[in-house]
C-alpha positions as CSV (number, residue, x, y, z in Angstrom):
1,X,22.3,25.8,52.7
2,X,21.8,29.6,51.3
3,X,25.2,31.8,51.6
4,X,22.5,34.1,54.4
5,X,22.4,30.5,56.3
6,X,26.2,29.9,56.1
7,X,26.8,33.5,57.4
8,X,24.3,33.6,60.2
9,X,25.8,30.5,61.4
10,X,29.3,31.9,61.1
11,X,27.7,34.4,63.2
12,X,26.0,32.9,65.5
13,X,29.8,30.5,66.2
14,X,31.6,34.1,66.6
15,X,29.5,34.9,69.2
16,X,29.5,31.7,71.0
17,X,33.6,31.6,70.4
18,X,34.3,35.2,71.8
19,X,36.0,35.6,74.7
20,X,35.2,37.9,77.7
21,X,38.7,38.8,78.2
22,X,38.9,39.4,81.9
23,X,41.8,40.5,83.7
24,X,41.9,40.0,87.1
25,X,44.9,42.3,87.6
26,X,43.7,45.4,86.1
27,X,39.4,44.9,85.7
28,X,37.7,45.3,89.0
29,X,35.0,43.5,90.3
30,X,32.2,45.3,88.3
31,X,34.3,45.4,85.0
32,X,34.7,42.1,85.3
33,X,30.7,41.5,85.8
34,X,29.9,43.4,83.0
35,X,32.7,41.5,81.0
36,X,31.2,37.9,81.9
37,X,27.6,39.2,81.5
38,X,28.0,40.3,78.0
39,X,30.1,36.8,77.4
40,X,26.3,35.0,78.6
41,X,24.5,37.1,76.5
42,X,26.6,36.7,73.3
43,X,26.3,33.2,74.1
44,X,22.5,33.3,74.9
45,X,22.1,34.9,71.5
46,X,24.1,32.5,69.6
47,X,22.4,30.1,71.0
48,X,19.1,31.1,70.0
49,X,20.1,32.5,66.0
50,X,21.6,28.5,66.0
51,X,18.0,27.2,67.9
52,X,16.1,29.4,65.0
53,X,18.4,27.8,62.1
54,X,17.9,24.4,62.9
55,X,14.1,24.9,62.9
56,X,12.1,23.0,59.6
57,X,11.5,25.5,56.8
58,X,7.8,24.2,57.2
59,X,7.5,25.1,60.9
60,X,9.0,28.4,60.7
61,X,6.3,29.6,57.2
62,X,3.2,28.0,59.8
63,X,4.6,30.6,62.3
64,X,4.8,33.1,59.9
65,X,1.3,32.8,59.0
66,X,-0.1,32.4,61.9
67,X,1.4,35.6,62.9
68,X,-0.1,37.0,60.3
69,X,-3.6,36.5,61.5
């Protein structure tokens, strides 16, 4: 695994691992919203940088070229 790889996955578990950090007392209901949407995206995105890293090295240089084209 190249130190880029380790990284990206590091980053891909801090986005998964952050919390929203919603108050109930002090956020109202469309801070709150906002707050749990951008906790699903962070977790949508982590998802997908972990989805991309666990793809073959062969698969992902066939994509390449056939983007290419």
């Amino acid at each position: 695994m190249t130190v880029t790889e380790k990284r990206l996955r590091m980053f891909a578990d801090y986005l998964k691992g952050s919390e929203s950090n919603v108050d109930s007392y002090h956020d109202g209901h469309l801070e709150s919203a906002i707050k749990y949407a951008k906790q699903e995206a962070k977790n949508e995105i982590g998802d997908m940088l972990e989805e991309i890293l666990n793809i073959d090295e062969e698969e992902i240089l066939q994509d390449i070229k056939r983007s290419k084209r």
